[in-house]
C-alpha positions in Angstrom: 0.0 0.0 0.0 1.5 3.5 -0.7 1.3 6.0 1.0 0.6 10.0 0.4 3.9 11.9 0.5 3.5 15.2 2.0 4.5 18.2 0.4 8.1 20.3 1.2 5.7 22.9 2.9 4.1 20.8 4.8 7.3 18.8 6.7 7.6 20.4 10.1 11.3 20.9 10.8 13.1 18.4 13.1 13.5 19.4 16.8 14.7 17.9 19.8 12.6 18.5 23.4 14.4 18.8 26.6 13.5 15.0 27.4 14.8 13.7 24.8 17.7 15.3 25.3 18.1 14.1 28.7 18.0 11.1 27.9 20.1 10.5 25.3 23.0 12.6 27.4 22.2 9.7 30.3 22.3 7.0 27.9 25.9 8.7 26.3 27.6 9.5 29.5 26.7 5.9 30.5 28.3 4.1 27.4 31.7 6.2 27.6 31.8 5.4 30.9 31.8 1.7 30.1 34.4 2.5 27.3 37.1 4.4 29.3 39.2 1.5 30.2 39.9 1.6 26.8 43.2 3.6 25.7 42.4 3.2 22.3 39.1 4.8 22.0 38.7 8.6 22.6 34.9 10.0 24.1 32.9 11.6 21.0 31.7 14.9 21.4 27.8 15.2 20.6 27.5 18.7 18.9 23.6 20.3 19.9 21.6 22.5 18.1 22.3 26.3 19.3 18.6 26.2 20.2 19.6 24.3 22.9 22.7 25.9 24.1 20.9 29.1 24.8 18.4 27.9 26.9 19.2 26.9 31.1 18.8 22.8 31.3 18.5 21.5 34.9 21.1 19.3 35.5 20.8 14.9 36.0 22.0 13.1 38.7 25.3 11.3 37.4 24.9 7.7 36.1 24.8 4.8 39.3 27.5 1.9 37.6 24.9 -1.5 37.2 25.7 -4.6 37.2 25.9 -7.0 34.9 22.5 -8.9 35.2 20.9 -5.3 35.7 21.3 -4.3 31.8 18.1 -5.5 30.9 16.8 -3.7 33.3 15.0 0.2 32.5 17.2 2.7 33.7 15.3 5.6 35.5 16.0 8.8 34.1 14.9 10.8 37.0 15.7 9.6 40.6 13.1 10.6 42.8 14.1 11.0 46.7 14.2 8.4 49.6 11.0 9.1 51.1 9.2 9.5 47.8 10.1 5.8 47.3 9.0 4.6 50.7 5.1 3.6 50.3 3.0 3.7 53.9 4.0 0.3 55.7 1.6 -1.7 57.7 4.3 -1.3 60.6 3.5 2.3 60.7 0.0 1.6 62.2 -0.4 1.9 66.0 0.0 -1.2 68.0 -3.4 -1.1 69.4 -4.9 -1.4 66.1 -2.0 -3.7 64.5 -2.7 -5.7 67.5 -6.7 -5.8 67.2 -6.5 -7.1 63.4 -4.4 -10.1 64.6 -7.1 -10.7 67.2 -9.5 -11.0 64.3 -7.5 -13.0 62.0 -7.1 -15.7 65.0 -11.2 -15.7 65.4 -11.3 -17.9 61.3 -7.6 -19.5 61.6 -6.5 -20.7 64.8 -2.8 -21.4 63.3 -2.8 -17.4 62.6 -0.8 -16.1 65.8 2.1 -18.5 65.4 2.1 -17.1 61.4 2.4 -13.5 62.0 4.6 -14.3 65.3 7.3 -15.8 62.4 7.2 -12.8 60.0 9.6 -10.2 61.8 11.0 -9.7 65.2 8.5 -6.4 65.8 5.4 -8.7 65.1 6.9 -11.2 67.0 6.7 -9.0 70.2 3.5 -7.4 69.5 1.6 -11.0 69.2 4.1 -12.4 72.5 2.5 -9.0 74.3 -1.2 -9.9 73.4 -2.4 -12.2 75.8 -5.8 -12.2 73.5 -4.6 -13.3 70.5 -3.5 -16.9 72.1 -7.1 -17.6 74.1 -8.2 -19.9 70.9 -7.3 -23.3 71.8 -8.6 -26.5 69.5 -7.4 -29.9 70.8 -5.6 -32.1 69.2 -2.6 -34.3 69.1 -0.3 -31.4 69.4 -0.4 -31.2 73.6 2.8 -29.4 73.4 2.0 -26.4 71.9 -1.7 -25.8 73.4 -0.3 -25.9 76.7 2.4 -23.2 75.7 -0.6 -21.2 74.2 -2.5 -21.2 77.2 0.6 -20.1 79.1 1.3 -17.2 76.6 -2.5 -16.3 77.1 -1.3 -15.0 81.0 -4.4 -14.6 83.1 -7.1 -14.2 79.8 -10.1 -16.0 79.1 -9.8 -19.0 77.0 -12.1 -20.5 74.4 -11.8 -24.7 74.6 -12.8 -26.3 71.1 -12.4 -30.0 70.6 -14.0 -31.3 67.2 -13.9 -34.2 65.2 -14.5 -31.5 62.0 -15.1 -32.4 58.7 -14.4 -29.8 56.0 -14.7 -29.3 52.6 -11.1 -29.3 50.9 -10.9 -26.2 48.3 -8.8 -28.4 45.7 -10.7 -31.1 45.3 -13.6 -30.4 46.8 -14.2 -33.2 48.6 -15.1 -33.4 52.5 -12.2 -33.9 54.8 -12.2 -35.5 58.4 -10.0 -33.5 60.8 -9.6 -36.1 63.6 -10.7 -39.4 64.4 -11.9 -39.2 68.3 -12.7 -42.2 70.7 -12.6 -42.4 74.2 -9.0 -42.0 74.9 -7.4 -39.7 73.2 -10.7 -37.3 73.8 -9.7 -37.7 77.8 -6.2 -37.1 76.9 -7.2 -33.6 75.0 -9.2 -32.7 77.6 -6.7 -32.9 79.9 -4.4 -30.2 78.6 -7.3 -27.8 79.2 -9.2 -29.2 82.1 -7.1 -27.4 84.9 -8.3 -24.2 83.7 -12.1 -24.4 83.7 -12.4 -21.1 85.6 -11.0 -19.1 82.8 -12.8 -21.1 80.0 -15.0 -18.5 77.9 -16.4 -20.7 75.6 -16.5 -24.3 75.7 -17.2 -26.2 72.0 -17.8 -30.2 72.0 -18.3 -31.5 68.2 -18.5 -35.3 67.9 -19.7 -36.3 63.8 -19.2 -39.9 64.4 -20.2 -42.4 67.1 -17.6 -44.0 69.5 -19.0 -45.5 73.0 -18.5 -43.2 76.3 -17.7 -40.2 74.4 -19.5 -37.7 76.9 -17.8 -39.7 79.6 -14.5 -38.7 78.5 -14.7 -35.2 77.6 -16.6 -34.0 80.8 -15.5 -36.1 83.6 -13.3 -33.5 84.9 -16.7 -30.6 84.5 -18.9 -33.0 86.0 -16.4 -33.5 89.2 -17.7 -34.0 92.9 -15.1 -30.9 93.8 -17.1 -28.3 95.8 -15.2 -25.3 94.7 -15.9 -26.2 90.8 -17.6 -23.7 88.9 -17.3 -21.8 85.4 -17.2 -18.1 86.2 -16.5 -16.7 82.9 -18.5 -19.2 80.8 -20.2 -17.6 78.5 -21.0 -20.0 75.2 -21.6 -23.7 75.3 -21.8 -26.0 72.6 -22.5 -30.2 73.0 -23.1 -32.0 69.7 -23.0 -35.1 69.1 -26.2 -36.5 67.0 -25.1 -40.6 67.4 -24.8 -40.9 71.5 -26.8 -43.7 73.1 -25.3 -42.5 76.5 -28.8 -41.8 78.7 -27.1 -40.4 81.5 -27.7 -36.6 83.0 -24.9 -34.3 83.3 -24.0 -31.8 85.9 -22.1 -29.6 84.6 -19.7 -27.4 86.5 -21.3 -28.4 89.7 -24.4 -26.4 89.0 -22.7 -22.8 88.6 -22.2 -20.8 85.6 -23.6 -17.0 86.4 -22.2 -15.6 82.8 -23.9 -18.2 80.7 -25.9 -16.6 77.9 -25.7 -18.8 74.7 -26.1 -22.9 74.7 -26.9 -25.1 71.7 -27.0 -28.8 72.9 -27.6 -31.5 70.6 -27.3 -35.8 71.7 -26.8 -34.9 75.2 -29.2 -35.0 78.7 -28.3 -32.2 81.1 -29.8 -31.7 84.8 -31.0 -28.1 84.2 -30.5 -25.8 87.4 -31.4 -22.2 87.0 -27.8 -21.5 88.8 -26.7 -22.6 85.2 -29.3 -22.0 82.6 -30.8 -19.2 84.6 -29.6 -16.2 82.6 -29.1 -17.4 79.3 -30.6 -15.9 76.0 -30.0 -17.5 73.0 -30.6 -21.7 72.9 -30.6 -23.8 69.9 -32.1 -26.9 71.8 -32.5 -30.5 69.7 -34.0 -33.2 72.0 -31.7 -36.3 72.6 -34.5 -38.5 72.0 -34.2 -40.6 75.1 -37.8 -39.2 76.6 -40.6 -39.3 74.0 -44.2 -38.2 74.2 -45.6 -36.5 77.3 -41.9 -36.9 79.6 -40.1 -35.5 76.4 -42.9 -32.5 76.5 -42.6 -32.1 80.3 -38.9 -32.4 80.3 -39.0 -28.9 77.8 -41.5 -27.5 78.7 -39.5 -27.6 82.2 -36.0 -26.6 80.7 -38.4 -23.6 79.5 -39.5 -22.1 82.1 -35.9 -22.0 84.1 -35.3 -20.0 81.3 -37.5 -17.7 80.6 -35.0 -14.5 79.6 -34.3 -16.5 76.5 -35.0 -13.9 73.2 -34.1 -16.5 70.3 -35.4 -19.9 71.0 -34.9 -22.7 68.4 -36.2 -26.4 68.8 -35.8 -29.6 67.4 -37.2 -33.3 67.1 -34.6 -35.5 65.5 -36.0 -38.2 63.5 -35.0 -41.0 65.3 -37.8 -40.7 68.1 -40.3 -43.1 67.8 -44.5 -42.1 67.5 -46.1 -42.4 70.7 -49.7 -41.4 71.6 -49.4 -37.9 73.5 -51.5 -36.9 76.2 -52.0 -32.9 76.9 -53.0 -33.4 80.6 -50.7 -32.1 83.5 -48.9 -29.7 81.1 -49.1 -26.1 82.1 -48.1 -23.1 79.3 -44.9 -21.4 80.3 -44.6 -17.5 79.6 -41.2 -16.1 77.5 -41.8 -12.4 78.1 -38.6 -11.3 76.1 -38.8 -14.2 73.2 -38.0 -12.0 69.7 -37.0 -15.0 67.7 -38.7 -18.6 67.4 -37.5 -21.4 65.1 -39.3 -24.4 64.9 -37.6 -26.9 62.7 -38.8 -30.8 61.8 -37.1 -33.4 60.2 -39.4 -35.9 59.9 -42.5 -36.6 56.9 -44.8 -34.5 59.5 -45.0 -32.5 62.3 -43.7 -34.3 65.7 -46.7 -34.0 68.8 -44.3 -33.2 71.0 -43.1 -30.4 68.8 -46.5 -29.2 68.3 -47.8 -30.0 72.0 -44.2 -27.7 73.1 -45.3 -24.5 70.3 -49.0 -24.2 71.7 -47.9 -24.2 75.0 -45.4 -21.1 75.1 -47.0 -17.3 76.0 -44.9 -15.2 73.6 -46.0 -11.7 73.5 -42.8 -9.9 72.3 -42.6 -12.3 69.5 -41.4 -10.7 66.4 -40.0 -13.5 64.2 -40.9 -17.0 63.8 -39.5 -19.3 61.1 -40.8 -22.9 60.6 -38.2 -24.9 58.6 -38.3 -28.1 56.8 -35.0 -29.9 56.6 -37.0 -32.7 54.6 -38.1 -30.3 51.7 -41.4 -31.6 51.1 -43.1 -30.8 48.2 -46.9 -31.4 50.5 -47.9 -29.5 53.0 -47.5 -31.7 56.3 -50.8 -33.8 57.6 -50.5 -32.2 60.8 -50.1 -28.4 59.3 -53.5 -27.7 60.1 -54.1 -29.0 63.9 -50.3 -26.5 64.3 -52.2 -23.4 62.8 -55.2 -24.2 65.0 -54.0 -24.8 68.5 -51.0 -21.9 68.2 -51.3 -18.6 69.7 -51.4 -15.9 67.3 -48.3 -13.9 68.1 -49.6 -10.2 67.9 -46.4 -7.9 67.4 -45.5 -10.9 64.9 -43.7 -8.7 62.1 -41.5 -11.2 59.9 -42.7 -15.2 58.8 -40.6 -17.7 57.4 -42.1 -20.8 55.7 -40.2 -23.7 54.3 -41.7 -26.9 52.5 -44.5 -28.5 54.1 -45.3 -26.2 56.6 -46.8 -24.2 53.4 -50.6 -24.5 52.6 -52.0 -21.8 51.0 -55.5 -22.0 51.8 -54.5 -22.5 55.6 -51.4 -20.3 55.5 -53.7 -17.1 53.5 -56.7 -17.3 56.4 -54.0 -17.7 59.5 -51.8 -15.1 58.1 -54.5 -12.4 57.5 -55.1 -11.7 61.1 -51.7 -10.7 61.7 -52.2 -6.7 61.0 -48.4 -6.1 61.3 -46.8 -8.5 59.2 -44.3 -6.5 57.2 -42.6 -9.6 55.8 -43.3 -13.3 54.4 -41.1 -15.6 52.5 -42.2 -18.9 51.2 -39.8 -21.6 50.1 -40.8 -24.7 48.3 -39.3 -28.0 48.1 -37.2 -27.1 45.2 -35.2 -24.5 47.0 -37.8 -21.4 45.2 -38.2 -18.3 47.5 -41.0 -16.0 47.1 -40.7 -13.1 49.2 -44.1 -11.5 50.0 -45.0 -8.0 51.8 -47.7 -7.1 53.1 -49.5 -4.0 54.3 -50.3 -2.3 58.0 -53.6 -3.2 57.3 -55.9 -6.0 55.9 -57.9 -4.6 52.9 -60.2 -7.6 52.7 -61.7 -10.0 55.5 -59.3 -12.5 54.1 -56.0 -11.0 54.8 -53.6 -8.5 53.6 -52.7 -8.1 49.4 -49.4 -9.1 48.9 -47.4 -7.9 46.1 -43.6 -9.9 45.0 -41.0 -7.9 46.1 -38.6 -7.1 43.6 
């Protein structure tokens, strides 16, 4: 392809800019340097434009000598100063705040501390001066080094964790046990932390896989004749284990625990004092299945009503309890006055009689939440939906409903749910996992309930 020559009078005359000539007065001085060992050679002279020679040029640093394996490297043509260069350096924030970011790393990895302690001997002294960042201990065959992190957590609280986790590697995506557990080396875990019961903060129990005695191991030392034991700075407790046939009731931490406020308990009988479960708030309660019928009803409704500051209750049936007829005689309604949250959740094909003798017995009037989940995701409503909506109490100040599976009729569902005036917010999910988000109005517009509209 050619291409259009332009005319004489067009061609703009050939200049040089300052630049330019910087750098190509770098690049000389640079290569005559290289040549001076050179007797041979003489320096060439660059003869400028007289332009250029009249006007003031500000003068470049002199050329740094580079190395060998630096030649393919740019060379800067201007050097900017030292503190130009220096960026802001996370050492430069106070070690208050430097100090409260490693607290918060430790919370998701409990490995973190002893990874910043290794990076540089500054770090290494913040983390060895906060007592805080070591409090995380999760048992395992490494006795050594928990019992050196408890001693570098000084006199702070401590949160126990021993769990038989499975995870879900990111690679190949497939689900990873942590640790195998049985009876001995659970009691030989435990025993790293056991002498310290009255600093434990939080105490976490996971068991995913059965092994006789289990219990038995990890709280023989909490469930101790001593008369002096207690758990004053308990604060969170967490028992799992689904798979335990052990019937036995625990007394835990010889009936004292005055900062208790959050329990979940799951495969595990407890002897519930209001010394311990007196003050809590939050419980995530599934029944260990080893009282069915009218005791397993009495036995809640019991636990409830030692606890009645609880504001987010959440109860389970696991679906290994057998049907028995139910009688409603001798049980008396128990009163929640500060109750926000209720979660009722079933995992069997329909609702459990104690589950729905244990709902339409409870006095909530600050309920503002209730959420009925279906871990079975039925695409029927449940048999028993319409005895539940029957015999429960209309909670007035009710402003948000949750509805999975086959706790969802519509016919039933539309009449209950129209005589709650404040309902701001109703979600619906099918057995296929579809959410329909509903709102509705202050105030019914027809005898039948509120209009809804899809949010979206």
């Amino acid at each position: 392809m050619s291409f259009p020559k332009m005319k004489r009078s067009e061609r703009r005359p050939l200049s040089l800019t300052r630049s330019f000539f910087n750098f190509v007065k770098l690049d000389f001085s640079f290569d005559s340097k290289r040549r001076s060992s050179s007797k041979t050679e003489t320096k060439p002279k660059m003869r400028l434009p007289s332009e250029f020679m009249s006007k003031p040029m500000s003068k470049s640093p002199p050329p740094r000598s580079r190395k060998s394996s630096e030649i393919s490297r740019p060379y800067p043509i201007h050097h900017s100063s030292r503190k130009a260069q220096i960026s802001r350096r996370i050492s430069a924030l106070p070690p208050e705040l430097l100090a409260h970011i490693f607290v918060l790393g430790s919370e998701d990895d409990s490995m973190f501390p002893v990874t910043v302690s290794h990076v540089c001997s500054s770090w290494r002294w913040l983390t060895l001066s906060t007592p805080s960042l070591w409090r995380r201990v999760c048992l395992d065959d490494r006795t050594d080094m928990w019992k050196e992190r408890i001693r570098r957590a000084k006199a702070c609280s401590l949160d126990i964790q021993l769990s038989s986790r499975i995870y879900r590697d990111v690679e190949s995506g497939r689900l990873v046990r942590h640790q195998v557990l049985d009876f001995y080396n659970v009691h030989w875990y435990m025993h790293v932390a056991n002498p310290w019961i009255h600093r434990w903060r939080t105490l976490e129990i996971v068991f995913h896989d059965y092994a006789p005695w289990l219990w038995n191991a990890a709280l023989a030392e909490c469930c101790s004749k001593y008369p002096y034991l207690s758990a004053p700075a308990l604060e969170e407790l967490v028992l799992f284990h689904p798979h335990n046939d052990d019937t036995k009731e625990f007394l835990l931490f010889g009936g004292r625990a005055p900062r208790l406020r959050r329990v979940a308990l799951n495969g595990i009988r407890l002897l519930w004092l209001p010394s311990l479960f007196g003050n809590i708030t939050v419980l995530d309660y599934t029944h260990h299945g080893f009282t069915v019928g009218s005791t397993a009803v009495i036995e809640i409704l019991s636990m409830l009503g030692v606890s009645n500051r609880l504001s987010e209750l959440r109860i389970t049936f696991p679906s290994r309890m057998r049907p028995v007829p139910v009688s409603s005689t001798n049980l008396y309604p128990v009163s929640l006055p500060y109750l926000s949250r209720l979660i009722l959740r079933v995992q069997t094909a329909d609702i459990p009689v104690e589950l729905l003798l244990v709902s339409t017995h409870l006095t909530v009037p600050s309920l503002r939440s209730l959420h009925l989940l279906d871990d079975t995701r039925a695409l029927s409503s449940f048999p028993g939906l319409h005895a539940f909506l029957r015999t429960f109490r209309k909670p007035e100040r009710l402003a948000s409903l949750r509805v999975e599976g086959g706790w969802y009729d519509f016919r039933l569902m539309r009449k209950w749910v129209g005589r709650l005036s404040g309902l701001a917010r109703f979600v619906v999910k099918d057995g296929l996992g579809r959410e329909r988000v509903l709102v509705g109005g202050v105030r019914p517009r027809t005898a039948s309930g509120p209009a809804y509209r899809r949010e979206g």
